[in-house]
N, C-alpha and C positions, 0 to 999 in steps of 0.2 A: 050557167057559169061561162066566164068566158078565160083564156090562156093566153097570156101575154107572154112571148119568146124573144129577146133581147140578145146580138151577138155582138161581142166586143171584141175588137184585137189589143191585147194592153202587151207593150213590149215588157219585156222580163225585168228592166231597170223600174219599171213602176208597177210590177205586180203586186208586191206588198203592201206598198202603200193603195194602191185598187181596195184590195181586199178589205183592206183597213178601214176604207170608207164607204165599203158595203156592209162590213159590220155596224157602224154607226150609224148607215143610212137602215137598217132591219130594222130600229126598236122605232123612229115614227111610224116606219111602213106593217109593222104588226101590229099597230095603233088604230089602223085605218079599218073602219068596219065595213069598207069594199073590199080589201085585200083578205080572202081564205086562206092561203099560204103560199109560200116562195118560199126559192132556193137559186143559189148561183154552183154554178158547175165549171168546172177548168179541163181543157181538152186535153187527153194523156197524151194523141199523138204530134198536136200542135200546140203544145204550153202558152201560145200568145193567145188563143182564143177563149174566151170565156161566156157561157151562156147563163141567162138571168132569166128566168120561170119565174111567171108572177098569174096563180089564181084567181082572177077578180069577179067578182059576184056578177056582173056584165058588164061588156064596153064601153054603153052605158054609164054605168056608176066609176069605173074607171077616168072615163073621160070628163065626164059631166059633173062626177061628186067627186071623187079623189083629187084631181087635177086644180081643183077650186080651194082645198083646205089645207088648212096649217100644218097638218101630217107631209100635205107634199112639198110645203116651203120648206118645211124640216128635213124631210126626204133630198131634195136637189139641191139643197146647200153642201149637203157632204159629196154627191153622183158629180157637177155640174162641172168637175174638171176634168171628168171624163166621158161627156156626151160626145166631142168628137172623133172619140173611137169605138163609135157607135156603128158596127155595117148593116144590121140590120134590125126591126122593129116590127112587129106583126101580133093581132091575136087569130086565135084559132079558138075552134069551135069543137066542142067533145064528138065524137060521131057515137057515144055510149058503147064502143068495141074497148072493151077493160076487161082486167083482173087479178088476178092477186098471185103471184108463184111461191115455191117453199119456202123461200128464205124468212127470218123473224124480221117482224118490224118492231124497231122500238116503242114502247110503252106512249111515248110523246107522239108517234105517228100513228097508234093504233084510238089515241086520244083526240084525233083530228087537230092537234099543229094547234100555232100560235092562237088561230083564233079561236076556236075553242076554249084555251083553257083562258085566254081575255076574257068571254062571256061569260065561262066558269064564277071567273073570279069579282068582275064588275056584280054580275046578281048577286053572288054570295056578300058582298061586303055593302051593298045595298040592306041587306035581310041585317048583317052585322049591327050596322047602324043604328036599328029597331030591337035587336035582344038586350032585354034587361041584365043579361050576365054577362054577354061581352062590348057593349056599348062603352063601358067606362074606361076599359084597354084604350079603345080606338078612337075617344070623342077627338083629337089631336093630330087625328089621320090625315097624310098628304094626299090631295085629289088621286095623283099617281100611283098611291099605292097599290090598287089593286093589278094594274098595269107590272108594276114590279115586281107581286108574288106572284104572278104569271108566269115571267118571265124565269123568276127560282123555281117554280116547280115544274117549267117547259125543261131546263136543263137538268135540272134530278130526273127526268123520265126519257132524258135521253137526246133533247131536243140540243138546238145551236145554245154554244155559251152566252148568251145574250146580258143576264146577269153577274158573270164573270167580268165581259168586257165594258160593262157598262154601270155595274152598279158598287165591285169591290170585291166580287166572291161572297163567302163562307165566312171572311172577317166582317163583313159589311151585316151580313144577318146574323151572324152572333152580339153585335155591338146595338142591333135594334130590341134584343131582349133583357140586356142587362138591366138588371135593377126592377124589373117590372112585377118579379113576385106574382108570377102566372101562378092561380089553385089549381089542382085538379081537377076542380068541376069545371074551372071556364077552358081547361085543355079539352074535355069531354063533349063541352058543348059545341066547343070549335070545330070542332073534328066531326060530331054528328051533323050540324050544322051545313058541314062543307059537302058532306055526302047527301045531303036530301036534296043540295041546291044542286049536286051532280045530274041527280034523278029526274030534278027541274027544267037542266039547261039540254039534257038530253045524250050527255056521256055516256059510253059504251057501257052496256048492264052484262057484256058476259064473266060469269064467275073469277075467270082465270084472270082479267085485266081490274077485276073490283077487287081481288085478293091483293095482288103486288101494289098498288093504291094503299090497300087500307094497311099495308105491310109498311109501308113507307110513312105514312100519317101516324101511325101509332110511336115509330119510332122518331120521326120526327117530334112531333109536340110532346114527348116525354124528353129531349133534348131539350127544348125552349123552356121548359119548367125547370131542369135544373141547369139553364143558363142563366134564366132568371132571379134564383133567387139571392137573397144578401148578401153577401160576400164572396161567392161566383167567382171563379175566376179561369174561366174556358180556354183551352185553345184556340188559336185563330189563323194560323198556318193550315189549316191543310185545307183540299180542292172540295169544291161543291160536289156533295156523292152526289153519286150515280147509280138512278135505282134499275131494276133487270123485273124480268118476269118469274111470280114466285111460281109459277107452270108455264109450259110454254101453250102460246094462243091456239085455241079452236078452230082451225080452220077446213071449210067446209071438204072434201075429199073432192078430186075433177070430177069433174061426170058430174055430180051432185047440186042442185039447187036447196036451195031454204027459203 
């Protein structure tokens, strides 16, 4: 892995709009199957400086593969009004001196971030494609899609509104089930489906983080079946939930290895 640290000075008349276009610059750069995950940070005691943490798989791939593909024309169309308030640019190299202190991480952070639930979701709807029960839902599927319930279920577990600012919200995935006449078996398959390709892509297996998961899954896809069926007619004002842990995570005691 390598750590890219980016520091901007953006005066206060153009922090919003900064910000704005670091939102829209997230959803190619969580695309990128170099990019592990990022985050931008705002300095409490100098509000003009901002810093941009970017994961990449190595320098390497950063440079070499990131820098070359359509994720980063996508990427620097939105940054490119602000590269010259750019002061500095560097990666850094782990020295493996890590750990973890008391505080909870969100569900979304304990799930390994963007990319993660992108691999999640790309192999699951690969597998999708080939189930006889839910193949007929999805034959009409936009390539992006699995990209986009990525992206809803990175913000239900806690992650950046990505889907919020990008896709509509909560009215945007109630308006994709209407009419569809989801059964309960193909909710059942879906959902067992999504947890073996969990198992697959190598998602956290401890109890506590598969319970709040399947807490969520359950009540989720029993929502879609009856948004779906005939004559439906759901809310569509309120914010994309936000799921929590239905325990709090296992975390190993100091002193302690595992």
């Amino acid at each position: 892995m390598s750590i890219e640290y980016i520091r901007y000075r953006i005066p206060e008349a153009q922090a919003a709009d900064f910000e704005a276009a670091y939102r829209r610059a997230s959803v190619p750069l969580a695309s990128a199957p170099q990019c592990a995950d990022y985050e931008l940070t705002r300095c409490e005691e100098d509000p003009e400086h901002y810093i941009l943490r970017i994961t990449w798989t190595s320098t390497a791939d950063h440079l070499g593969g990131f820098r070359g593909s359509d994720a980063f024309r996508a990427f620097f169309a939105e940054i490119k009004p602000y590269v010259s308030a750019i002061e500095e640019m560097r990666h850094y190299r782990p020295t493996g001196i890590k750990g973890r202190g008391s505080a909870t991480p969100t569900l979304y952070a304990w799930a390994g971030g963007a990319s993660a639930l992108e691999r999640l979701f790309t192999t699951f709807y690969d597998h999708v494609a080939a189930d006889p029960e839910l193949a007929p839902l999805f034959k009409d599927m936009d390539p992006a899609h699995p990209r986009h319930v990525a992206a809803w279920f990175g913000e239900v577990l806690g992650g950046p509104p990505v889907y919020s600012d990008t896709r509509g919200g909560h009215r945007h995935m109630i308006g994709r089930h209407l009419g569809k006449a989801i059964t309960e078996r193909q909710r059942r398959r879906w959902m067992n489906l999504l947890l073996e390709t969990a198992d697959e892509v190598g998602l956290p297996e401890d109890p506590e983080f598969r319970a709040s998961v399947v807490g969520y899954l359950e009540w989720g896809t029993r929502m879609a079946v009856l948004f779906s069926r005939p004559g439906a007619t759901p809310g569509t004002d309120e914010p994309v939930p936000v799921w929590n842990w239905a325990l709090p995570p296992w975390q190993p005691r100091a002193g302690t290895t595992t």
